[in-house]
FIFI-241121 format. One line per field, with one value per residue (C-alpha): residue in three letters; x, y negated, z. Coordinates in steps of 0.001 Angstrom, whole numbers, plus 500000, padded with zeros to 6 digits. Each point is the difference from the previous one (the first is absolute). Example, Ala and Ser with C-alpha at 12.3 -4.5 7.8 and 13.67 -1.06 7.14 Angstrom:
<recs>
markol	(ALA; SER)
c1	(512300; 501370)
c2	(504500; 496560)
c3	(507800; 499340)
</recs>
This chain:
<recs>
markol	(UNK; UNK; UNK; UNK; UNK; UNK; UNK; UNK; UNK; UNK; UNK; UNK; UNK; UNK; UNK; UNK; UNK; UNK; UNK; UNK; UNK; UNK; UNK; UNK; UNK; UNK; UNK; UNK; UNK; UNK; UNK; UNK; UNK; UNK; UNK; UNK; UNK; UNK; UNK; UNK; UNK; UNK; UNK; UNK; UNK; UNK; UNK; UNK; UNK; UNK; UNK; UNK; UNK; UNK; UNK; UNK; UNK; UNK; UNK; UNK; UNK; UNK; UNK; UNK; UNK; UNK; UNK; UNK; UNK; UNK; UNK; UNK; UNK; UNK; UNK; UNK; UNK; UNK; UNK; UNK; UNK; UNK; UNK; UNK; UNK; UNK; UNK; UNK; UNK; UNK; UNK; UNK; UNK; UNK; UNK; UNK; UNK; UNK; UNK; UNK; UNK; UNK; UNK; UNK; UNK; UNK; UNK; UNK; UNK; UNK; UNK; UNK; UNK; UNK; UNK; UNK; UNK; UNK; UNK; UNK; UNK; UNK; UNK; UNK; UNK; UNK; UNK; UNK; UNK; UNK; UNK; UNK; UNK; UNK; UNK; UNK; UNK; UNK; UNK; UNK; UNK; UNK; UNK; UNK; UNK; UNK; UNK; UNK; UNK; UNK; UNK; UNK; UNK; UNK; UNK; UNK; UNK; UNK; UNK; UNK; UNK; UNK; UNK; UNK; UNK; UNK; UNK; UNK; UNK; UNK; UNK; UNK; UNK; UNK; UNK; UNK; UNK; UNK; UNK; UNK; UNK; UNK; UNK; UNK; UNK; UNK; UNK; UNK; UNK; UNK; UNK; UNK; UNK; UNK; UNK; UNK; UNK; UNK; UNK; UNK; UNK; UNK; UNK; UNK; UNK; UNK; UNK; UNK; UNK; UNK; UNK; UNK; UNK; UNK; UNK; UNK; UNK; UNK; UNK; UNK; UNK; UNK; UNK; UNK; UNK; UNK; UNK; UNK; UNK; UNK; UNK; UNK; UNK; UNK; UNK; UNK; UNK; UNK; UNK; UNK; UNK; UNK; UNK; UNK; UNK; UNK; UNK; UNK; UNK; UNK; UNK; UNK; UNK; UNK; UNK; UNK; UNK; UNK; UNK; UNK; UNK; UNK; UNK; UNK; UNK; UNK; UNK; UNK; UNK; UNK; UNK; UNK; UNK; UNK; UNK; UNK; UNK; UNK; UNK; UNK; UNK; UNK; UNK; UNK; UNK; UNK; UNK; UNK; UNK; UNK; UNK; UNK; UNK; UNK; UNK; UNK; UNK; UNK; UNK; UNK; UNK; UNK; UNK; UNK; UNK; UNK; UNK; UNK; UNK; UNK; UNK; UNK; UNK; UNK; UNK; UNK; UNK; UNK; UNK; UNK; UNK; UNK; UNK; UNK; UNK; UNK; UNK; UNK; UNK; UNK; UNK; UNK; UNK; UNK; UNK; UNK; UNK; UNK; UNK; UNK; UNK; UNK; UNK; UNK)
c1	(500000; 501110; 500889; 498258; 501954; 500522; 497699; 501873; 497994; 499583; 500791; 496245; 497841; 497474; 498009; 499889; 496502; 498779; 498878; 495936; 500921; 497171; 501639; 497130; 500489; 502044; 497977; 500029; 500789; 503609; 500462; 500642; 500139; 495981; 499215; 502242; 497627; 497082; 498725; 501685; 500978; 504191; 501925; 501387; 503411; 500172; 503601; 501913; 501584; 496593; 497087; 496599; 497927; 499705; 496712; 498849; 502054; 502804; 502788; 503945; 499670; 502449; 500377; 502765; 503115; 499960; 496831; 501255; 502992; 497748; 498289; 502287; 501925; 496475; 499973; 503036; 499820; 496433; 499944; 496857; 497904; 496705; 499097; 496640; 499669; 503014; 499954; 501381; 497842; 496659; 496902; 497517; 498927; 503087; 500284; 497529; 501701; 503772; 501301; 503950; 498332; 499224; 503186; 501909; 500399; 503346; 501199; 496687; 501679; 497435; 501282; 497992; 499874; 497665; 501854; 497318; 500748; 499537; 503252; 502311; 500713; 498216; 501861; 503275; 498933; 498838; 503120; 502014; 498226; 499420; 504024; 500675; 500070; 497727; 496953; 497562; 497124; 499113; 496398; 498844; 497416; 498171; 503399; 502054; 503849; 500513; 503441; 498282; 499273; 503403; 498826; 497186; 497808; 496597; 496366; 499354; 496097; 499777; 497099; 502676; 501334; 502844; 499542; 500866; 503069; 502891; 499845; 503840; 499742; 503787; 500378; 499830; 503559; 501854; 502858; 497232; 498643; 503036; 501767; 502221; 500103; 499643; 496622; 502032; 496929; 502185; 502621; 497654; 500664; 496636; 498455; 500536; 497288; 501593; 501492; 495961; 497285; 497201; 496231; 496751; 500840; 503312; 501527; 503168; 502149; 500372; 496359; 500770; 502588; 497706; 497225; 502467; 500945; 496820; 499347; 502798; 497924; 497401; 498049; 498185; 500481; 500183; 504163; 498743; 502086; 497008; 499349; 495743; 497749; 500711; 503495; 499506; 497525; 503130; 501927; 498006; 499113; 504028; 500634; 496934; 502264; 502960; 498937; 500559; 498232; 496730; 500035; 500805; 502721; 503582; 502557; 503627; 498171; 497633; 503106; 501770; 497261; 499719; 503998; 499753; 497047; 501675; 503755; 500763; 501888; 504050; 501089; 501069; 503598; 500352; 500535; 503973; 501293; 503043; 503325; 498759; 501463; 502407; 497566; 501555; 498032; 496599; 499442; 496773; 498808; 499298; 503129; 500946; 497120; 501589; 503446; 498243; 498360; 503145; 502183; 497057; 497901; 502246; 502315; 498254; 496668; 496779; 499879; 498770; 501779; 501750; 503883; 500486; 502401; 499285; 500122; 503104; 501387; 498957; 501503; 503634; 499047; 499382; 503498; 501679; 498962; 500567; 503762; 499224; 500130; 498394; 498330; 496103; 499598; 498494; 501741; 500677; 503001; 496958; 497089; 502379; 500408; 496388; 499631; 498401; 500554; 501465; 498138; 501782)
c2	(500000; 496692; 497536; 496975; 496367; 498429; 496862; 496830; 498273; 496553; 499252; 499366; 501806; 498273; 502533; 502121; 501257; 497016; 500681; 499821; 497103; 498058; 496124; 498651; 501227; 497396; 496427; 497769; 496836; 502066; 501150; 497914; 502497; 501000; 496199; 500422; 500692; 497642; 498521; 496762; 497322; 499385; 497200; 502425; 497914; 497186; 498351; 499613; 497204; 497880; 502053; 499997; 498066; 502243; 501171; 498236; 500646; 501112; 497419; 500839; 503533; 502130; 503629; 501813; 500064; 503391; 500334; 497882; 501707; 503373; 497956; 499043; 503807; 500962; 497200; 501021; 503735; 499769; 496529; 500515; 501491; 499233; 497019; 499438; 501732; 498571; 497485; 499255; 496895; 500692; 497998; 498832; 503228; 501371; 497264; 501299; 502884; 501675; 500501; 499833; 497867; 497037; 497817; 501028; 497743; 499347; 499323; 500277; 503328; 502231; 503021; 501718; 500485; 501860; 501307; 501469; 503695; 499469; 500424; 500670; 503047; 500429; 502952; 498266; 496722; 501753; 502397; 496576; 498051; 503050; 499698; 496208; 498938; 496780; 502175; 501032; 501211; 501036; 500803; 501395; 502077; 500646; 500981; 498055; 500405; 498703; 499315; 500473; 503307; 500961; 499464; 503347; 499502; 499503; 499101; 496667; 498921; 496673; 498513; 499075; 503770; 497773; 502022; 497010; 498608; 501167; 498160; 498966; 498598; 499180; 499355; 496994; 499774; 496794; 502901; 501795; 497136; 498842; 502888; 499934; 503602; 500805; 502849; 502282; 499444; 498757; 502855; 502553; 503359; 500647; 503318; 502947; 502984; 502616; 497154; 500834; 501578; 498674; 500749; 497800; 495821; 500440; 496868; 498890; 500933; 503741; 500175; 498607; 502129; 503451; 498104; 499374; 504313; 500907; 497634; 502229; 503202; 498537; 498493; 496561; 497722; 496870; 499055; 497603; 501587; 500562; 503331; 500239; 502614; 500491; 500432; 502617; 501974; 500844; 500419; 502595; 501765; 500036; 501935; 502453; 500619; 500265; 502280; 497606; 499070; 497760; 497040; 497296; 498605; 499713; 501929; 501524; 502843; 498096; 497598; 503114; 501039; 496898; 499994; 503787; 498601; 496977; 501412; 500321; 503046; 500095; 498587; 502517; 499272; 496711; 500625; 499789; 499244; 502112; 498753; 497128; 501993; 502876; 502565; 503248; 502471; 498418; 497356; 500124; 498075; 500070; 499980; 503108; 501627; 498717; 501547; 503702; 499931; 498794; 502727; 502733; 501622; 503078; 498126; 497591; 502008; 497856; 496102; 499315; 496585; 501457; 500541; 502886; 502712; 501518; 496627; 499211; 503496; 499420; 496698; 501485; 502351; 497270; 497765; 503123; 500523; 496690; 499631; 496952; 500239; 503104; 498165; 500643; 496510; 497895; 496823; 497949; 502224; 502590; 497263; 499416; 503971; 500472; 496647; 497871; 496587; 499045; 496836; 499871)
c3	(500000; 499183; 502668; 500135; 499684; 503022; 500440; 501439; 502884; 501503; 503672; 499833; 497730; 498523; 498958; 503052; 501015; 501935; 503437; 500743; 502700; 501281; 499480; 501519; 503655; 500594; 500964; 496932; 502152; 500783; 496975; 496784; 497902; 499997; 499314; 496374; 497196; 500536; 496201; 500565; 497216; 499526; 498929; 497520; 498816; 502596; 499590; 503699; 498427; 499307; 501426; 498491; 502117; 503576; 501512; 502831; 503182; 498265; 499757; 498652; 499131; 498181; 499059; 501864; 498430; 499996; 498102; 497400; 499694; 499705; 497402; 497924; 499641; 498820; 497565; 498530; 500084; 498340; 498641; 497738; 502861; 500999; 502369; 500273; 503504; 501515; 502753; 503408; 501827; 501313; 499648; 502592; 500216; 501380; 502442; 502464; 500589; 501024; 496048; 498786; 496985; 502538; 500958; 503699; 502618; 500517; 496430; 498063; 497918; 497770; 500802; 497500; 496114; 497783; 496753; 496887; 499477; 496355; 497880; 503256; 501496; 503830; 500879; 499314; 501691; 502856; 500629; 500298; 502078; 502745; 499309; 500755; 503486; 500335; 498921; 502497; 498088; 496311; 498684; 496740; 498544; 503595; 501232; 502563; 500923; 503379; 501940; 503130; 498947; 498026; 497001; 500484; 496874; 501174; 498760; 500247; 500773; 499068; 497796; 497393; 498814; 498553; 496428; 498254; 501463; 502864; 502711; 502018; 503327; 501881; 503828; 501295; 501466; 497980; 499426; 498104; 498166; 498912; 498939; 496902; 499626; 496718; 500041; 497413; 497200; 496844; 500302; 501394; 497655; 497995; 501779; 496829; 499940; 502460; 502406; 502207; 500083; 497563; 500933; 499366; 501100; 498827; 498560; 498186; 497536; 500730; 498992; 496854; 499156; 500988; 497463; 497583; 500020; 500279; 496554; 498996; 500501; 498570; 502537; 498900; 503204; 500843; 500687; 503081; 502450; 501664; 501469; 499714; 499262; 496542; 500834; 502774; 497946; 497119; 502871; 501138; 496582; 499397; 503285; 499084; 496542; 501750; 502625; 502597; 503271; 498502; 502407; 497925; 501852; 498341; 501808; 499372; 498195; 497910; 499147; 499281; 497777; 498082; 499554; 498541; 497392; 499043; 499555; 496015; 499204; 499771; 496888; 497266; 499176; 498099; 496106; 498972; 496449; 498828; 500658; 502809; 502746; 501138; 500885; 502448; 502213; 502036; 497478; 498152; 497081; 496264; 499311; 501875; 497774; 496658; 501573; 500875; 496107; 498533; 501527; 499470; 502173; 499615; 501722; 502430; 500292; 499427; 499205; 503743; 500592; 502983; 499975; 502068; 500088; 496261; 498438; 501355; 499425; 496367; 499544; 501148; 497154; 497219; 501404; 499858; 496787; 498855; 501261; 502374; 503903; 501514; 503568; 499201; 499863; 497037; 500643; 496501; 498450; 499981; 498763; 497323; 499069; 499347; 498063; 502542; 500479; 503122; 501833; 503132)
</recs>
């Protein structure tokens, strides 16, 4: 049986089966968190330089540093992505309650930033910010990553499922706020099918690739990197061909599988024209065959392209023969003997 490839994993996996925790138990008053998702109105692309005029109440705000900095690696590693869900200052709305959209008190810092999920990668985005050190709580897709709970994945209960857009909240320590570390999004290695496990939700570019194989078998889906039920259902039908566990999730043997399908046969030795190399025992080729017909098949057995033992016993036969160097080599005194150019 064939061992499966190894799968590399993250120091937190993003796709782990998230835990049936009940976010809610704790009060909402202590726990900013469950007040994130409310349908709230943002000052989507407010300038900290000259701020759009400020709701009322909330005087010399700014994004954290550290947000912007998050912000701007996203930018760049997906510059043509899709904005329309991203903001980072709360309306009125927000105000009457706890929320890391509404300004702090001691420096007026939003420590929070909503990022669309359209034309980024989540998974990716995610894995570094449960990475970076000033973050303190991630949601997205009903699922929050905590700090205060080391990162657990758990379902988040909020009235917002945050389906749209991943939401990054920091701590409100000025060391967190104004951290320059870079988050490790620009030169972040794009995840390759094999590198996790793949199962319905998956995101990214992994998922593309596994669409863009299956298009390659034949399948007719959608390249969105998107892993829905269209996707899972091939998945599933593949494994039933292959003999495989059906449960539409992407593993090392399914990968394995999908390798085996995809993998185009070894090459057939590459076509040689007389007298453009020395040919000698192992080396295949045309020209090996025109050698083994020239000499005869009495001699060199048949015309296989191979230069084995008999050809090269028969080619000692035809120098000998010929009065040049007996060495079972055809090397250009020998090209020349049987009237063949020599291009080398």
């Amino acid at each position: 049986m064939t061992t499966p490839p190894a799968i590399s994993r993250e120091e937190h996996e993003v796709d782990a089966v998230i835990d049936q925790v009940d976010v809610d138990r704790t009060p909402e008053d202590d726990d900013p968190g469950s007040r994130i998702g409310e349908a709230v109105e943002y000052d989507l692309f407010a300038a900290e330089e000259e701020p759009s005029p400020e709701p009322p109440g909330l005087v010399a705000y700014h994004l954290a540093p550290t947000l912007r900095l998050l912000r701007d690696e996203i930018d760049r590693r997906w510059p043509h992505r899709d904005r329309a869900s991203d903001g980072w200052i709360g309306d009125a709305a927000h105000q009457a309650g706890t929320s890391d959209h509404n300004p702090d008190a001691d420096d007026r810092s939003v420590n929070a930033l909503d990022v669309d999920r359209d034309g980024i990668d989540p998974p990716l985005v995610i894995r570094k910010c449960i990475a970076h050190p000033s973050t303190q709580y991630v949601i997205f897709n009903r699922t929050i990553w905590s700090r205060t709970r080391g990162f657990t994945p758990a379902r988040y209960t909020g009235s917002n499922p945050h389906d749209k857009h991943l939401h990054v909240s920091v701590s409100h320590t000025p060391s967190a706020e104004r951290s320059d570390r870079s988050w490790g999004i620009v030169t972040a290695p794009v995840p390759k099918l094999g590198d996790r496990v793949l199962r319905r939700g998956s995101r990214g570019s992994d998922v593309r690739e596994l669409q863009t194989v299956a298009g390659r078998l034949g399948a007719k889906l959608a390249v969105d990197g998107d892993f829905g039920v269209a996707t899972e259902a091939w998945v599933r039908t593949f494994q039933q061909a292959r003999k495989l566990a059906v449960d539409g999730v992407v593993g090392p043997w399914t990968v394995a599988a999908l390798r085996e399908a995809t993998t185009p046969p070894a090459p057939t030795p590459a076509g040689r024209v007389p007298g453009s190399r020395t040919l000698r025992r192992g080396t295949n080729g045309d020209d090996v065959a025109f050698v083994q017909r020239f000499v005869g098949e009495r001699r060199c057995g048949r015309a296989t392209g191979a230069f084995d033992a008999r050809t090269e016993a028969g080619v000692r036969w035809y120098q000998g023969m010929r009065g040049i160097t007996v060495d079972g080599v055809v090397g250009p005194q020998t090209w020349r003997q049987m009237q063949v150019k020599v291009g080398y």
